[in-house]
VEXDRENDO-976043 format. One line per 4 residues: number of its first residue (from 1); for each residue x, y, z of C-alpha. Coordinates in Angstrom, 1 decimal. Layout:
BEGIN
NUM	X,Y,Z ~ ...
This chain:
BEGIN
1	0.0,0.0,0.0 ~ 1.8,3.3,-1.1 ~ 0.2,6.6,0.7 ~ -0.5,9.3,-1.9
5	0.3,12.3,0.2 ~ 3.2,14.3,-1.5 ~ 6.0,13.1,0.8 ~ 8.4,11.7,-2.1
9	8.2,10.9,-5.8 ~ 6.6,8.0,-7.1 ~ 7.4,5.3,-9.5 ~ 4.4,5.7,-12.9
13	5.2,2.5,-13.8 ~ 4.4,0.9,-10.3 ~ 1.4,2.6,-9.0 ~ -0.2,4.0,-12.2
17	-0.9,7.4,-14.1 ~ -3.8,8.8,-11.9 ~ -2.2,7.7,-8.1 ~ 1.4,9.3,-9.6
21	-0.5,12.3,-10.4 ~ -2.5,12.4,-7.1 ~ 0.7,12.1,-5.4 ~ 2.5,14.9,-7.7
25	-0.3,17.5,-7.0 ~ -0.2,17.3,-3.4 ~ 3.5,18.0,-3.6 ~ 2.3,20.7,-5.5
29	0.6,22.0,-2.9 ~ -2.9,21.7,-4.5 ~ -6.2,20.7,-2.7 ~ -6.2,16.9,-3.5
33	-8.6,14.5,-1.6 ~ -6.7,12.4,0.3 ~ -5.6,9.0,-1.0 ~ -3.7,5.5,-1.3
37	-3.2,3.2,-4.2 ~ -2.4,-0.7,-4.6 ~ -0.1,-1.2,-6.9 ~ 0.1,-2.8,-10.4
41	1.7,-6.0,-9.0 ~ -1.2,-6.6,-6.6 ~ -3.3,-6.9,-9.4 ~ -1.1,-9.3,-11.2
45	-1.1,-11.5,-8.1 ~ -5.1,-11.2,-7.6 ~ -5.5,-12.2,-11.5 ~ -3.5,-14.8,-10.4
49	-5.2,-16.1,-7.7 ~ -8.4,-14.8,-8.6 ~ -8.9,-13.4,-5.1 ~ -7.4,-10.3,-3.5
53	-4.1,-11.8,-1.5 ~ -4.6,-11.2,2.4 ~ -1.4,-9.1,2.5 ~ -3.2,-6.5,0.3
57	-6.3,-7.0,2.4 ~ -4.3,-5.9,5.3 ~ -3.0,-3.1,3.6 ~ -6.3,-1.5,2.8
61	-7.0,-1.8,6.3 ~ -4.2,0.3,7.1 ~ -5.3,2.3,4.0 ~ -8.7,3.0,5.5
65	-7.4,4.4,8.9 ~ -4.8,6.8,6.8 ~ -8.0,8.2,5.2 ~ -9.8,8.0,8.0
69	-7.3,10.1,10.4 ~ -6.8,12.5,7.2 ~ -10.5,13.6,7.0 ~ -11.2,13.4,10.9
73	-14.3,10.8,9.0 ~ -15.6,7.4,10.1 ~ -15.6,4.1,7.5 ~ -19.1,3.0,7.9
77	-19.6,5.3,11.2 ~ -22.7,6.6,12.8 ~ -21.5,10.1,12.8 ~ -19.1,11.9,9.8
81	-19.3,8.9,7.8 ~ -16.3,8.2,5.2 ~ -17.3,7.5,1.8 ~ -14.3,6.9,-0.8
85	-13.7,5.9,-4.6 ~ -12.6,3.1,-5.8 ~ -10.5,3.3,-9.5 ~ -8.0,1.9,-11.5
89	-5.1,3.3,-13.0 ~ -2.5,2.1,-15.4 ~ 0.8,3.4,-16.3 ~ -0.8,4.1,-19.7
93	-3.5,5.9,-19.5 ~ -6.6,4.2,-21.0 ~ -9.8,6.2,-20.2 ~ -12.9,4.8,-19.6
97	-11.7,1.5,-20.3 ~ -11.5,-0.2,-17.1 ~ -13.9,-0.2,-13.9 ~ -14.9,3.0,-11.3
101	-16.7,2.5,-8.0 ~ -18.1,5.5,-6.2 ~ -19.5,6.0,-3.0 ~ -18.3,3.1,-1.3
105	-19.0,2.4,2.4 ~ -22.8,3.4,1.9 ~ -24.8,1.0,3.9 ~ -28.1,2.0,6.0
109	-26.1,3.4,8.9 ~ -24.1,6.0,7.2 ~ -26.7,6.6,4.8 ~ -29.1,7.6,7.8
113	-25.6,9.6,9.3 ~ -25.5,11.5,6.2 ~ -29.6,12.5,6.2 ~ -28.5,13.9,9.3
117	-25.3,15.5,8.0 ~ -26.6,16.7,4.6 ~ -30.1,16.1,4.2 ~ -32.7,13.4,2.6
121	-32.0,14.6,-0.7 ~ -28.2,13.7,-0.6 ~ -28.1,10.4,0.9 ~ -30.9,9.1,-1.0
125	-29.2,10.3,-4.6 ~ -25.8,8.6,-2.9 ~ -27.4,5.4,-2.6 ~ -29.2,4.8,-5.5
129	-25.8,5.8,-7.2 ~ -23.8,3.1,-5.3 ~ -26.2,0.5,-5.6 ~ -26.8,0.6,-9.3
133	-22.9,0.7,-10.0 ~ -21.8,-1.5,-7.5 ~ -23.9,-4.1,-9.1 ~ -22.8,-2.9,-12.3
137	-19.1,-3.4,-11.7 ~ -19.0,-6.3,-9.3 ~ -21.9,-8.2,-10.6 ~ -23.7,-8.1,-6.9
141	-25.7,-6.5,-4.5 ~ -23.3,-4.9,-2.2 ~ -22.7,-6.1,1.5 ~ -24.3,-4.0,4.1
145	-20.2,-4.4,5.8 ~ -18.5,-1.4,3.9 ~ -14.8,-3.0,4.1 ~ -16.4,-5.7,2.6
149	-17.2,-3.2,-0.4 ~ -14.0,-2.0,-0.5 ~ -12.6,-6.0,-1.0 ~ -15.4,-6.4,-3.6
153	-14.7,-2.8,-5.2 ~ -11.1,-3.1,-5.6 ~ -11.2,-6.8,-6.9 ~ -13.5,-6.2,-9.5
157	-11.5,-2.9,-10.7 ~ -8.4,-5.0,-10.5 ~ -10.4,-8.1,-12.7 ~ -11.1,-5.1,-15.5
161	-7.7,-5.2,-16.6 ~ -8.8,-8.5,-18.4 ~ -12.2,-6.8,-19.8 ~ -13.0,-7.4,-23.5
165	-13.1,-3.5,-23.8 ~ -9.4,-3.1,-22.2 ~ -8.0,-5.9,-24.6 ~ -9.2,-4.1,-27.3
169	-8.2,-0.6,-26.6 ~ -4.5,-2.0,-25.5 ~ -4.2,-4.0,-29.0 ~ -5.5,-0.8,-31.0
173	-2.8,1.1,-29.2 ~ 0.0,-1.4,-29.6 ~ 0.1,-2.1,-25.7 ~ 1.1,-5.4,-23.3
177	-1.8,-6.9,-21.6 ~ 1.1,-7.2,-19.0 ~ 1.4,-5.0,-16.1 ~ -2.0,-4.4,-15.0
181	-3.7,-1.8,-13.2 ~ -3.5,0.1,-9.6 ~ -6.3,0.6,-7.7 ~ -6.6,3.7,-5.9
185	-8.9,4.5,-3.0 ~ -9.6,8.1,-2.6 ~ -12.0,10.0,0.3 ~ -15.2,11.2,-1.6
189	-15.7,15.0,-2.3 ~ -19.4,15.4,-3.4 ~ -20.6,17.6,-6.1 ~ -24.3,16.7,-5.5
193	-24.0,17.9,-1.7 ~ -25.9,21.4,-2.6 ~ -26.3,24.3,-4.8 ~ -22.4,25.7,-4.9
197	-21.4,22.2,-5.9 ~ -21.1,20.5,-8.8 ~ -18.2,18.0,-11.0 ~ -16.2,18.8,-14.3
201	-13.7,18.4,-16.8 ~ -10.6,21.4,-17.6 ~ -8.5,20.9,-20.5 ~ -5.5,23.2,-20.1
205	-6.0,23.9,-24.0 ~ -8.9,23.4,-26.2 ~ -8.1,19.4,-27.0 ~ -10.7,19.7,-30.9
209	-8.4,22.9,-32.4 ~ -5.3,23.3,-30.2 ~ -6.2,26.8,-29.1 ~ -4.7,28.3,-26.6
213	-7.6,28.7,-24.6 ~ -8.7,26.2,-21.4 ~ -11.8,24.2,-22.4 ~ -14.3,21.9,-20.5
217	-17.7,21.3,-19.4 ~ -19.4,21.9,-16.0 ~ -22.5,20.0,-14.4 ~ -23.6,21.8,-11.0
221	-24.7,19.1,-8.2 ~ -23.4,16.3,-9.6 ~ -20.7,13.4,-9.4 ~ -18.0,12.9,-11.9
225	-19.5,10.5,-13.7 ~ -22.4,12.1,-14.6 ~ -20.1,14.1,-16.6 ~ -18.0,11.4,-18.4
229	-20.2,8.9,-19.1 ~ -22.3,11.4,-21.7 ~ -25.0,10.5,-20.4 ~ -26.2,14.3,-18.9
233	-25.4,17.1,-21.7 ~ -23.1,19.2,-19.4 ~ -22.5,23.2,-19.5 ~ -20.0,25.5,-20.4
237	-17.7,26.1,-18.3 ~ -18.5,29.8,-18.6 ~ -21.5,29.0,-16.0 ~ -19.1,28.3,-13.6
241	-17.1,30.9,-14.1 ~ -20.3,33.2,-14.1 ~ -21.8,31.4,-10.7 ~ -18.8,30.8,-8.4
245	-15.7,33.3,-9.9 ~ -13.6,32.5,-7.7 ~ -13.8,29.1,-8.0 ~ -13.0,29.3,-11.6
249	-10.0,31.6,-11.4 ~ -8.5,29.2,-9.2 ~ -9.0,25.9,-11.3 ~ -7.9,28.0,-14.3
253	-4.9,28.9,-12.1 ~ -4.3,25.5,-11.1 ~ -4.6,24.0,-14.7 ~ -2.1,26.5,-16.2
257	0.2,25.5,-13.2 ~ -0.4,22.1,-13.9 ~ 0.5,22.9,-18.0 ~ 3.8,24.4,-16.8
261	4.7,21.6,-14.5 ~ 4.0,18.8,-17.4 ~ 5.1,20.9,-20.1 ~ 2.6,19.7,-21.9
265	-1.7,20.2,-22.0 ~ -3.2,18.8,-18.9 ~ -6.5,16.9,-19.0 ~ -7.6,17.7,-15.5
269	-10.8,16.2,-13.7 ~ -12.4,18.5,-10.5 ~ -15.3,18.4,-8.1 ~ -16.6,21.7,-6.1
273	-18.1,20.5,-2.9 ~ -20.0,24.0,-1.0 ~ -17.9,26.0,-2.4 ~ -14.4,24.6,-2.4
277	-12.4,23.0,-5.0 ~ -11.2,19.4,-5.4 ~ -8.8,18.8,-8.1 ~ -9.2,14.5,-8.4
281	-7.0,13.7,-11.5 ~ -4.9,15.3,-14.2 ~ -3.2,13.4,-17.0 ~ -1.9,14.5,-20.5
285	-5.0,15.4,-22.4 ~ -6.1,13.5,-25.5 ~ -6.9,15.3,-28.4 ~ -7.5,15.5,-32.1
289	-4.5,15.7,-34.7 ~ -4.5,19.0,-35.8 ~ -4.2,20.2,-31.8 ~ -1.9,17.7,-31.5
293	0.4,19.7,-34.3 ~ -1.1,23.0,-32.8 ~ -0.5,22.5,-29.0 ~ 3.1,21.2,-30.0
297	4.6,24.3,-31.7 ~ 2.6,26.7,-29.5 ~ 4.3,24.9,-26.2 ~ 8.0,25.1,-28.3
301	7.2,28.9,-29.1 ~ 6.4,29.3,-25.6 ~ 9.5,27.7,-24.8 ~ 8.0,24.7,-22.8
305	9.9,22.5,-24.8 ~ 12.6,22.2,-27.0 ~ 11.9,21.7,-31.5 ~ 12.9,18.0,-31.0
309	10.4,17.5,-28.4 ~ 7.9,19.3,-30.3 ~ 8.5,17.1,-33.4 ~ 8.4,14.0,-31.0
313	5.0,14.5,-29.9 ~ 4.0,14.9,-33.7 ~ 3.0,11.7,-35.8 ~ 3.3,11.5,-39.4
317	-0.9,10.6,-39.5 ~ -1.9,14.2,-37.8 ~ 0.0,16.2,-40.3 ~ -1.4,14.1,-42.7
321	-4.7,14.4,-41.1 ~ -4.5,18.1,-41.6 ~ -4.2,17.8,-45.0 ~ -7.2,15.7,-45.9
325	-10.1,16.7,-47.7 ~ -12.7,18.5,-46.4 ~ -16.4,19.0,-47.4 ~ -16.8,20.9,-50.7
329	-18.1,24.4,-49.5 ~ -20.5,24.5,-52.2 ~ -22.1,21.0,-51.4 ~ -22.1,22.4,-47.4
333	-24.3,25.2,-49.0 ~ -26.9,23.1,-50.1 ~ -26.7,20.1,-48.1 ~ -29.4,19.3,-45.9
337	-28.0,19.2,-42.1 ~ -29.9,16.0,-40.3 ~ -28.3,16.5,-36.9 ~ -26.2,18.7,-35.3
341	-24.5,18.9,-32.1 ~ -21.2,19.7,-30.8 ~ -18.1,19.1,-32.4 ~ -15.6,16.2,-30.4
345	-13.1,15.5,-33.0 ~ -12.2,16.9,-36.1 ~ -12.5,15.7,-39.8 ~ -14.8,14.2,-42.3
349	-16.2,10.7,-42.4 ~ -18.9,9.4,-44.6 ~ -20.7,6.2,-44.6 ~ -23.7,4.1,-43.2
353	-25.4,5.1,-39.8 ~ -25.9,2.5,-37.3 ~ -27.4,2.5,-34.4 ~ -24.6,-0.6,-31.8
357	-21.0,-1.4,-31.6 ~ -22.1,-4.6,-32.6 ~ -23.2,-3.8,-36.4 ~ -20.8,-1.2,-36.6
361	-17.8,-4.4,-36.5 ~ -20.4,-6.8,-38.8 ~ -20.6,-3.9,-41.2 ~ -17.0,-2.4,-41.6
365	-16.0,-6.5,-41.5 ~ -18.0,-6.7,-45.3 ~ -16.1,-3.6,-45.9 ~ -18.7,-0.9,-45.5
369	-17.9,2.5,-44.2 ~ -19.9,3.1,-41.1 ~ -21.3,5.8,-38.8 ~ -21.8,4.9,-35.0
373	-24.8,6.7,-34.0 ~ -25.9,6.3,-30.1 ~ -27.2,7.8,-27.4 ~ -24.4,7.7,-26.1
377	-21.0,5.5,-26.0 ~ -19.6,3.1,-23.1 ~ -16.4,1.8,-22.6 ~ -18.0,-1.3,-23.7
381	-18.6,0.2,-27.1 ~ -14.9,0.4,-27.9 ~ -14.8,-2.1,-30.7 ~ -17.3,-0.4,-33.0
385	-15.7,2.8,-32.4 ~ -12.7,1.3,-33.9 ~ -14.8,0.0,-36.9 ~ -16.3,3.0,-37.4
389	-15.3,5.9,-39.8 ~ -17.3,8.5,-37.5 ~ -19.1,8.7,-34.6 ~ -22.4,10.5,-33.4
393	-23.9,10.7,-30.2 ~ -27.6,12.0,-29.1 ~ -26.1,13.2,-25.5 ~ -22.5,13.9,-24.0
397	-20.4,16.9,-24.6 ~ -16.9,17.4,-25.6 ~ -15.4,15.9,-22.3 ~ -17.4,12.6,-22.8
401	-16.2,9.0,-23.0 ~ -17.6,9.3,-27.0 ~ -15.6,12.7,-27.6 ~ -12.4,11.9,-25.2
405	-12.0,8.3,-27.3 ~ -12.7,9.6,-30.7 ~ -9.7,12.4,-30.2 ~ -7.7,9.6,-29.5
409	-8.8,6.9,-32.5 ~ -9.1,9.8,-34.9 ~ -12.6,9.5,-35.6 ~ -14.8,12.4,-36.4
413	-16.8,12.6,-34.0 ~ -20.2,15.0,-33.0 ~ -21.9,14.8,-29.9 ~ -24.9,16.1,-28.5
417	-27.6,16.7,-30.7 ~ -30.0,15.7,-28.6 ~ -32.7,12.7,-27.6 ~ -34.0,10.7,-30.0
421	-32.5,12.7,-32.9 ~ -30.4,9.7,-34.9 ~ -32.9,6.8,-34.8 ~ -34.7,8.1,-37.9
425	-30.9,7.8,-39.6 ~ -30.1,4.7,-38.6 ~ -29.7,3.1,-42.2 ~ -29.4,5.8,-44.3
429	-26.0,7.5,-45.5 ~ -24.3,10.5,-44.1 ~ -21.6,12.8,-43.9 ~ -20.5,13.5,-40.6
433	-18.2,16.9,-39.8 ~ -16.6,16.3,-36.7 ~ -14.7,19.8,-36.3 ~ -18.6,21.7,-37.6
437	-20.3,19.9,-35.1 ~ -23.2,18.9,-38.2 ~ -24.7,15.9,-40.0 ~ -25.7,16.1,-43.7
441	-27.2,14.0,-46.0 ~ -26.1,12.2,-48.2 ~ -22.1,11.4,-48.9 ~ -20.9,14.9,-49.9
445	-17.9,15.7,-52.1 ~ -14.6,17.0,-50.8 ~ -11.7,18.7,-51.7 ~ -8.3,19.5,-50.3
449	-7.7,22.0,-47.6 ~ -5.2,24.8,-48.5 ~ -2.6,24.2,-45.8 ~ 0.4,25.8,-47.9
453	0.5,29.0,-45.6 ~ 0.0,27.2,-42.3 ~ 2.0,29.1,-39.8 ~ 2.6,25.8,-37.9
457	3.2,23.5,-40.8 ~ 5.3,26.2,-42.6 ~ 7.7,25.9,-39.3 ~ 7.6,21.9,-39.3
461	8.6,22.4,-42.9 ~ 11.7,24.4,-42.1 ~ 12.4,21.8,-39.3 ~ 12.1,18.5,-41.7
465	13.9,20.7,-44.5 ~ 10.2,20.0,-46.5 ~ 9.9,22.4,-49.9 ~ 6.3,21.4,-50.0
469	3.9,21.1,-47.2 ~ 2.4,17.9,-48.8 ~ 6.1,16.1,-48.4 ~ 5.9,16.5,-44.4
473	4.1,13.0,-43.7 ~ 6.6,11.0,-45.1 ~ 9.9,13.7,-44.3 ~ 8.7,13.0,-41.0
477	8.4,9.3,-41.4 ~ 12.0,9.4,-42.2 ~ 12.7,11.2,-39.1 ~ 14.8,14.1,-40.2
481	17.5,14.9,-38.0 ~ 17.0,18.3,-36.1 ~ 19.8,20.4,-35.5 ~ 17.8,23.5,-33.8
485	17.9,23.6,-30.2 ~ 14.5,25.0,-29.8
């Protein structure tokens, strides 16, 4: 059991990306919840055994006390009751792909210790929430003994390493299934607890264009989840800023802090609870090609990091994404839009809508090009995100799972545009412009974008000694050497 509490470094590699960064920003100084992970090997050993070994049984115990004297709180107490997270964590980060428990350590008695704390409202919305995702992940009702939850919690999270969804994210990304997952239990913060609270997602930088702007989404008295998971349309984070602007000064503070440290764009995930803000994770940010290219050279020109680092963060596919076609403006003219929403990921796909994962993999197997069109996506739905050549989502904004993994796959994504607005497309071709946020009709015509005066391709030109812009892709491929020290 590793405490997360700031006192020393931390290996990545053994206690995985979101406990490293835990630890790092409580030696930052920032308000972090406290918390303590189980490292990666534990969850070798429990796939192992297929139980959770005693020794790391013991050491949650101890874990549980450290959080317990940290927030002057009591595990499955009749007063000040302790409620904590449960989450995984891999060197590599892989969002959404692996198992969350929230809330853990409700039961009857702290639920009727938190009526008396917080009110009716509160502990009822807690326990629904806990019950429905505790069955979710662990595939029972949970024990009325809350250690017991945290056994069942952290098992189950550990077990998700092995998911069908995991597997298939790690062998789209070229990763071992070895090394597993951390778990890390962290004291709850709750957005839900009243009006001046509420749960969110920062990016440092706008993660769909690379501006140099800090983007995200804001949902007021809710939990973290409720953001992520796409299932609640969240607001801008302007509302915050608007309601509480103190809070959002501070968290814009914080992420440009957190920028600086990483020296690079920080995806960072908060909760204000009354008032007060929670920072709970930060992590590099995914995000489309063309910011990729974007964030690099504006982070070199800041003098964040040095040309070769800049061209090390850039692939040959997002400068070659950035000069793809694009819909013919004179077809956009007169196109009929079917849907529109916000824009997750830039670029143009055409094909087929469908409406599951499932069809989307049947279909791109006979070598059709397909839209995903849901409600929204799951972790579960990785596979036919893969298959598809776009994806469209009813509900969700731009911090969703459906927007965060389309940045990463590439897929031109929308999200957003609102209930029950796909089904009637479901079968019918489209043309889906991830960086418009719209959905026409038909499969429109494209041409090629003028990139020729980029500012930020004309200075990855000069770098890869490129005459033409077109040539970068594969000058890159080559990896030119770079003699500039900035």
């Amino acid at each position: 059991m590793v405490l997360l509490d700031g006192s020393s470094e931390l290996d990545r590699e053994l206690v995985g990306g979101k406990a490293w960064a835990i630890n790092h920003m409580r030696r930052l100084g920032l308000a972090v919840p406290p918390a303590f992970t189980l490292d990666t090997s534990v969850c070798m050993r429990t796939l192992e055994q297929g139980v959770l070994p005693e020794a790391a049984i013991s050491a949650l115990k101890r874990g549980i006390a450290h959080l317990e004297a940290a927030t002057q709180r009591n595990f499955g107490g009749t007063t000040r009751p302790l409620l904590v997270s449960v989450r995984s964590g891999a060197a590599r980060s892989m969002p959404g792909m692996m198992d969350t428990v929230l809330n853990v350590g409700t039961n009857a008695t702290t639920i009727s210790a938190l009526e008396v704390e917080a009110g009716r409202e509160l502990a009822h919305d807690i326990s629904q929430r806990f019950r429905t995702q505790f069955v979710h992940v662990v595939g029972s009702e949970a024990p009325q003994d809350p250690f017991a939850q945290v056994v069942a919690a952290a098992t189950a999270v550990f077990r998700s390493w092995t998911s069908p969804r995991a597997r298939t994210y790690r062998r789209h990304h070229g990763l071992s299934d070895q090394g597993g997952t951390a778990v890390t239990v962290q004291a709850m913060v709750f957005g839900n607890i009243d009006n001046l609270s509420g749960t969110g997602v920062l990016f440092s930088r706008n993660p769909l264009t690379g501006a140099p702007t800090v983007h995200g989404e804001w949902l007021p008295r809710a939990q973290g989840e409720d953001v992520v998971s796409g299932k609640v349309s969240p607001r801008p984070l302007s509302e915050l800023a608007a309601a509480q602007p103190a809070v959002h000064r501070e968290l814009v503070a914080a992420a440009a802090r957190l920028e600086r440290d990483a020296g690079d764009v920080q995806d960072i995930e908060f909760t204000v609870e009354s008032g007060r803000l929670w920072l709970l994770q930060t992590r590099a940010a995914k995000r489309s090609a063309e910011a990729t290219v974007r964030i690099a050279l504006a982070l070199w020109r800041e003098e964040m990091i040095t040309s070769d680092e800049a061209l090390a963060r850039i692939a040959p596919t997002d400068v070659a994404a950035m000069l793809r076609p694009r819909v013919a403006v004179e077809a956009a003219r007169s196109a009929v839009v079917v849907a529109s929403g916000q824009p997750a990921c830039p670029g143009i796909g055409c094909g087929v809508m469908v409406a599951t994962a499932d069809e989307a993999v049947e279909q791109a197997d006979a070598g059709r090009d397909v839209v995903l069109a849901t409600p929204t996506t799951s972790p579960d739905d990785v596979h036919g995100m893969v298959a598809s050549v776009a994806i469209v989502t009813e509900l969700g904004g731009s911090t969703s799972h459906a927007a965060v993994v389309s940045r990463e796959l590439g897929r031109p994504a929308v999200v957003g545009c609102g209930p029950g607005s796909l089904a009637r497309l479901i079968g019918k071709e489209v043309t889906v412009d991830g960086g418009a946020g719209l959905v026409y009709a038909g499969l429109l015509p494209v041409v090629e974008p003028c990139s020729q005066n980029d500012p930020d391709l004309t200075q990855l030109a000069s770098w890869a000694g490129a005459n033409d812009i077109n040539d970068l892709p594969a000058l890159l491929t080559q990896k030119i050497p770079r003699s500039d020290g900035r």
